[in-house]
C-alpha positions as CSV (number, residue, x, y, z in Angstrom):
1,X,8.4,22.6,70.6
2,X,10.6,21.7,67.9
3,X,12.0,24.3,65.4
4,X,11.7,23.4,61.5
5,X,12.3,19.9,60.4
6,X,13.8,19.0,57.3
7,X,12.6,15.7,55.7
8,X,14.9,14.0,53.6
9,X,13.5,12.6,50.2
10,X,13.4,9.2,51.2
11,X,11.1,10.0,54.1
12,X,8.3,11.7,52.0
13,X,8.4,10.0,48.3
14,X,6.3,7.0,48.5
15,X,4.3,7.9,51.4
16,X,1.9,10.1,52.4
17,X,2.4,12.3,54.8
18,X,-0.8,13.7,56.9
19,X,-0.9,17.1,58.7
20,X,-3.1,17.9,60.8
21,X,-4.3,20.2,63.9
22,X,-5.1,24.3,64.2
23,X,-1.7,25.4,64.6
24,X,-2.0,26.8,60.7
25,X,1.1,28.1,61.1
26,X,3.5,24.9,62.0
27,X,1.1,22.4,59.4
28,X,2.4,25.2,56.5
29,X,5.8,24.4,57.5
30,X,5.6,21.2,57.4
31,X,4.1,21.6,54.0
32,X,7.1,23.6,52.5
33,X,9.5,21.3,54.2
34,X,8.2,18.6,52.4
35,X,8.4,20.4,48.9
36,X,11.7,21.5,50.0
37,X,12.6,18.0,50.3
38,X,11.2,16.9,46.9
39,X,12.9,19.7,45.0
40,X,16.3,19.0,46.5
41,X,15.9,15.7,45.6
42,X,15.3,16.4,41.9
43,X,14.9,20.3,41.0
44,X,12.5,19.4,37.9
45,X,9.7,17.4,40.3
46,X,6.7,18.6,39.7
47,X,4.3,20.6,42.7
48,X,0.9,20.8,42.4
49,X,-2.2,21.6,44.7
50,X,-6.0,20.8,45.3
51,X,-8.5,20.5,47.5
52,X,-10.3,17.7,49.2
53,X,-13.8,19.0,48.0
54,X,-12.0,17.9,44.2
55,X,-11.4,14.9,44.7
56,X,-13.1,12.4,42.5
57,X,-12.5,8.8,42.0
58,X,-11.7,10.5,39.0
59,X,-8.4,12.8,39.9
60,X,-7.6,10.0,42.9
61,X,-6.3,8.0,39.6
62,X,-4.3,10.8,38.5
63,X,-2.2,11.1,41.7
64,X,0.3,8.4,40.4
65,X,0.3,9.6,37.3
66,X,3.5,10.5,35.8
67,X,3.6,13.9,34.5
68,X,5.0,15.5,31.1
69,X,8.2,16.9,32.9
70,X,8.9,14.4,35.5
71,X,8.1,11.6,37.2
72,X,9.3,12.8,40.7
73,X,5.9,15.1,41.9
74,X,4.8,16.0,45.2
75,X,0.8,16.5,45.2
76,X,-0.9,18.5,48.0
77,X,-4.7,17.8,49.2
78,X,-5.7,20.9,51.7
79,X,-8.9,20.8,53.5
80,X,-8.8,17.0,54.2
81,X,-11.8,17.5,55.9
82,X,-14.0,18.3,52.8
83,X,-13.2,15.3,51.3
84,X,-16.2,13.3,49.5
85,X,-17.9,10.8,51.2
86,X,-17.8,8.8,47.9
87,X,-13.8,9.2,47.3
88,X,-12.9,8.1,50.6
89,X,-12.6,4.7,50.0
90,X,-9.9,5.4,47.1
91,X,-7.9,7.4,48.9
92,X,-7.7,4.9,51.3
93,X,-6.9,2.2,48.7
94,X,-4.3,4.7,47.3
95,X,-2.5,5.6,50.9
96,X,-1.9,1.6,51.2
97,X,0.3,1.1,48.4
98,X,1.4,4.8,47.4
99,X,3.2,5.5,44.0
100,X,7.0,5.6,44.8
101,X,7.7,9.1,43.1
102,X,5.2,11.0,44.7
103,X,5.0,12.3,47.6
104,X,1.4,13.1,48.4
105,X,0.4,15.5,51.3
106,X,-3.2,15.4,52.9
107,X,-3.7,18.4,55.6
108,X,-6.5,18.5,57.7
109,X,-7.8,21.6,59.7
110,X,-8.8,20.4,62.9
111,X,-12.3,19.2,64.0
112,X,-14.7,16.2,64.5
113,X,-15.1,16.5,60.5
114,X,-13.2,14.0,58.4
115,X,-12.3,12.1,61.6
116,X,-13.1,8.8,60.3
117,X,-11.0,9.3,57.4
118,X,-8.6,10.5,59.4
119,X,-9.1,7.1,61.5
120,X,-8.6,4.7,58.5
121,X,-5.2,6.8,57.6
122,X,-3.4,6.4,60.2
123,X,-3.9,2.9,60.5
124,X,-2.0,2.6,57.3
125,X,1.9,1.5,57.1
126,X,2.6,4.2,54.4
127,X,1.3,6.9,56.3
128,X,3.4,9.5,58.5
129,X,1.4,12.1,60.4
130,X,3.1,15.9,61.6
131,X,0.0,16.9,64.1
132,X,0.4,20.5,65.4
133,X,-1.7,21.3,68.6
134,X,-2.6,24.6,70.0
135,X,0.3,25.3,71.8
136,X,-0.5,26.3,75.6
137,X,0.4,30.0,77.2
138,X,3.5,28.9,78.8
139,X,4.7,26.7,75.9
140,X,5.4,29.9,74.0
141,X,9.1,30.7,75.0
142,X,9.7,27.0,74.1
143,X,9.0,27.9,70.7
144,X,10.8,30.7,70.9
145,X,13.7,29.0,72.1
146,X,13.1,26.5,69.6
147,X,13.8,29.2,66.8
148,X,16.3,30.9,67.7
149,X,18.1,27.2,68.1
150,X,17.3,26.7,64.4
151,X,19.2,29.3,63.5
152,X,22.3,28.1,65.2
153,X,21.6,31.0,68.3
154,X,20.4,30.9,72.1
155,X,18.2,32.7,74.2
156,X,17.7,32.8,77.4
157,X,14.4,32.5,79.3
158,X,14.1,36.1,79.9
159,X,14.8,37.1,77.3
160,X,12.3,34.5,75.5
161,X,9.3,35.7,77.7
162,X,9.8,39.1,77.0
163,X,9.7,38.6,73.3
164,X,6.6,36.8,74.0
165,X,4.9,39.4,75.9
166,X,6.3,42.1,73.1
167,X,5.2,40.4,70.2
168,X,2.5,38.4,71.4
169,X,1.5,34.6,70.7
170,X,1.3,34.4,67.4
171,X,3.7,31.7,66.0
172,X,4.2,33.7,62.8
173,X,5.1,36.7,64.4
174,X,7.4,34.7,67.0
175,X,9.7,33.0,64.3
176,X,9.8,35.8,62.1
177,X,10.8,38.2,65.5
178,X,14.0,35.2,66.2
179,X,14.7,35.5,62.2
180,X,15.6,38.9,62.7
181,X,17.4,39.1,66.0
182,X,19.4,36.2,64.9
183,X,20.3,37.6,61.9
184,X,21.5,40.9,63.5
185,X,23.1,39.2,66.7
186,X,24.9,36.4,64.3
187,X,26.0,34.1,66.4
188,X,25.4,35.9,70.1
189,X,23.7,34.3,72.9
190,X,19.9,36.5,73.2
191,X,19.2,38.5,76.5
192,X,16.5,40.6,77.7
193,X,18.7,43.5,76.9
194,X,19.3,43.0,73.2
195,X,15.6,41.9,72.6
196,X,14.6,44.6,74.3
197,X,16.5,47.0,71.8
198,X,14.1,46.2,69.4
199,X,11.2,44.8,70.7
200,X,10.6,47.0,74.0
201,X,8.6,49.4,72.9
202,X,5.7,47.1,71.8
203,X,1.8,47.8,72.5
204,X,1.8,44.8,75.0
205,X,4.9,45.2,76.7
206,X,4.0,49.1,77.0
207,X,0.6,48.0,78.8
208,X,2.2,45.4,81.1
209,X,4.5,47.7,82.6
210,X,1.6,49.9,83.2
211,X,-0.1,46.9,85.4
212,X,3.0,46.0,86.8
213,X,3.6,49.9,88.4
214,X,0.1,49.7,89.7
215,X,0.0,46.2,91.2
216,X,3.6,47.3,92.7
217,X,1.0,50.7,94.2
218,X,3.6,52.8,92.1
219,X,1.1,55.3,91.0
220,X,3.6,58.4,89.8
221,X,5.2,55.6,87.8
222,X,2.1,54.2,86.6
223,X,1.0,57.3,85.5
224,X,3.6,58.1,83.3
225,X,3.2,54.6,81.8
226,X,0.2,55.1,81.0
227,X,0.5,58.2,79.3
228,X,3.6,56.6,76.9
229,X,1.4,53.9,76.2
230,X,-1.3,56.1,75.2
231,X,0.8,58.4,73.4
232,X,2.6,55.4,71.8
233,X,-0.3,54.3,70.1
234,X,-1.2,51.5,72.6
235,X,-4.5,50.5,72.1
236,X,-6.9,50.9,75.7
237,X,-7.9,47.2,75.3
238,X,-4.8,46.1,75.7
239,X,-3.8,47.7,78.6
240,X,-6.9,46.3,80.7
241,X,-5.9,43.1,79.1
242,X,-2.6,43.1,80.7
243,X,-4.2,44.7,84.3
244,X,-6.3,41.5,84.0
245,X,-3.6,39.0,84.0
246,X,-2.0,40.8,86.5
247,X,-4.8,40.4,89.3
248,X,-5.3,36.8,88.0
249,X,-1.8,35.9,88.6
250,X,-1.7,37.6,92.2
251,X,-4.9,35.9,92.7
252,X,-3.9,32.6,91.8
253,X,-0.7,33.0,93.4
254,X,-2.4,33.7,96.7
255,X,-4.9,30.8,96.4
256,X,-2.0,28.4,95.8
257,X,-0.8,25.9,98.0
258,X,2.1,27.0,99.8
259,X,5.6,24.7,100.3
260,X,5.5,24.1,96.3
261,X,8.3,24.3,94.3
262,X,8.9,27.6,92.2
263,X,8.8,25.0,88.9
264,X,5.8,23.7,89.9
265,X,4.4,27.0,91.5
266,X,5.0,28.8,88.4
267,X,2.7,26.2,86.4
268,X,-0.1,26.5,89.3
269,X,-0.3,30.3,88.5
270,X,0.0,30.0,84.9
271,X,3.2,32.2,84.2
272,X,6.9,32.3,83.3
273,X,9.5,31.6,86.5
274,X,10.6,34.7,85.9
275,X,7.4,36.6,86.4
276,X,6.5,34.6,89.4
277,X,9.2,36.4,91.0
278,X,7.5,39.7,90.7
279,X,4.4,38.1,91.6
280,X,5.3,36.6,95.0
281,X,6.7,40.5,95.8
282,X,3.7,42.4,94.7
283,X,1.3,40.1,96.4
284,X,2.8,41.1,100.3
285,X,0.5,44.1,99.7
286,X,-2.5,42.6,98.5
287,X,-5.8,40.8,100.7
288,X,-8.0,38.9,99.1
289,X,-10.9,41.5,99.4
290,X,-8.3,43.8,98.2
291,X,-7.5,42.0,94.7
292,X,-11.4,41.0,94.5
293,X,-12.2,44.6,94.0
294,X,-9.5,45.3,91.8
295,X,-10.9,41.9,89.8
296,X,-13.9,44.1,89.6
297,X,-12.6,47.4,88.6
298,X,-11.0,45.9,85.8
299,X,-14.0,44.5,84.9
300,X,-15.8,47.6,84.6
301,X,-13.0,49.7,82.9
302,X,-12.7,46.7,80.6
303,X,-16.9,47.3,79.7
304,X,-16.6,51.0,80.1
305,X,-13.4,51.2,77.4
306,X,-15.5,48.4,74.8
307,X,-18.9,50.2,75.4
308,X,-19.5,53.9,75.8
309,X,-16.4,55.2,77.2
310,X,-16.3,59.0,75.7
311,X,-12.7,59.0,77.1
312,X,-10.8,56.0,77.7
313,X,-7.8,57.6,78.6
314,X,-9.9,59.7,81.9
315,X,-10.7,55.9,81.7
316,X,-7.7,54.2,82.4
317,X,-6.3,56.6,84.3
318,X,-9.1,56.3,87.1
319,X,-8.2,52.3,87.0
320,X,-4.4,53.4,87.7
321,X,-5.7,55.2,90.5
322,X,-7.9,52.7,92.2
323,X,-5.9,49.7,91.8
324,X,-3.1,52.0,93.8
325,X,-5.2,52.6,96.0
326,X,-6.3,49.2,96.5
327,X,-2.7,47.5,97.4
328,X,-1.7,47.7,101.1
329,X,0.7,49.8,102.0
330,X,4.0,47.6,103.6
């Protein structure tokens, strides 16, 4: 996963550049890298927007039009998608031969709609497409990584999960979380410890070290998890969120094939190397009828906590103490 690119001018003016995918987050940067490129070229170019659904054959003719102020514009067309059946064929006619000043941006939000024009795009010399696809669980501390690099720092993988499982996987929340360490760790390689200083007392990283004391059949420790959670303002769902990923990764680890390397191990279960670590140990004292009925106490405390719980805490507390009591002793 790449951090921010930065286009020069001669890559955008002239052509058209088309973004698309359903990572919202990485098409608006390409978007603003774009205009960033434009305006560095000449501070006076002109930046406008629209949408698809606007386009006439009408406005298609003004996109080469020079403006008042300057010649040098950069023209953005959101919602691709939307774009009339009937102005198709000019935007097509325009994308072959673009104006040389302009640098003319079509994003498109994902979807079967719009795929035909999308078709007849990027058949074109002029065009250059940025797609963004939904990036997959364990591609996550890549982009991390990928961050923290952009701002001249490291991290390592630890560390990178963790910041996942803190913050969650929302790309936003992710770049704006390596903005800040980087910015107060100038120049210092990341670890767990200093992400941890200000991320470790996140919601999710709360409720995954309450699964992790249970699926360890730590119940004292669990206990008193649970209760910081709670008292931290960790929300319920969340914490049979994480107990769920922690009896589908023991699961998984169990059904896989054994001899495998860790690398590839790690991808069979669906987690971080790190975390398959702690995996292979807590699974020694689990059977497969074992984790099945922690599967489906979960389950229950899962509807229980969403439905008509009166007391999710007496809740969760009851799961502690059934999944404890579940493990094996070794």
């Amino acid at each position: 996963m790449a951090g921010p690119s930065q286009p020069r001018a001669a890559d955008v003016l002239g052509r058209v550049i088309l973004v698309t995918g359903k990572e919202e987050f990485l098409n608006e940067r390409t978007v603003a890298a774009v205009r960033a490129a434009v305006r560095g070229h000449d501070a006076e170019a002109e930046l406008s927007e629209t949408v698809a659904g606007d386009l006439s054959l009408a406005t298609l003719g003004e996109l080469a039009a020079p403006s008042l102020f300057s010649s040098i514009r950069c023209v953005v067309v959101r919602a691709l998608e939307n774009l009339p059946d009937e102005s198709v064929e000019g935007l097509v006619a325009y994308a072959t031969a673009p104006a040389e000043d302009v640098a003319l941006v079509l994003v498109h939000g994902g979807g079967p709609k719009g795929s035909g024009t999308l078709t007849k795009l990027r058949k074109l010399e002029a065009v250059t497409e940025s797609k963004s696809g939904e990036l997959r669980p364990a591609e996550f501390p890549s982009f991390v990584a990928a961050e923290v690099r952009s701002h001249g720092s490291s991290i390592d993988q630890e560390a990178a999960d963790f910041l996942v499982q803190a913050v969650g996987q929302d790309l936003r929340s992710l770049s704006a979380a390596a903005d800040q360490l980087t910015n107060d760790f100038p120049g210092q390689p990341l670890s767990v410890e200093k992400v941890k200083q200000y991320f470790g007392g996140r919601a999710e990283a709360k409720s995954f070290a309450v699964a992790d004391a249970a699926f360890w059949g730590r119940r004292t420790a669990a206990l008193e998890e649970l209760r910081w959670a709670l008292d931290g303002g960790t929300a319920p769902v969340l914490v049979t969120s994480a107990f769920a990923g922690g009896a589908r990764g023991v699961a998984r680890y169990k059904a896989a094939p054994r001899g495998m390397r860790d690398a590839d191990l790690a991808r069979e279960v669906g987690v971080p190397p790190w975390k398959l670590r702690t995996i292979r140990d807590q699974s020694r004292g689990w059977s497969d009828g074992g984790i099945a009925r922690a599967i489906r106490a979960i389950a229950r405390a899962d509807a229980d906590i969403k439905g008509a719980a009166s007391d999710p805490s007496y809740t969760l507390e009851r799961l502690v103490l059934t999944i404890t009591g579940l493990r094996e002793p070794r």
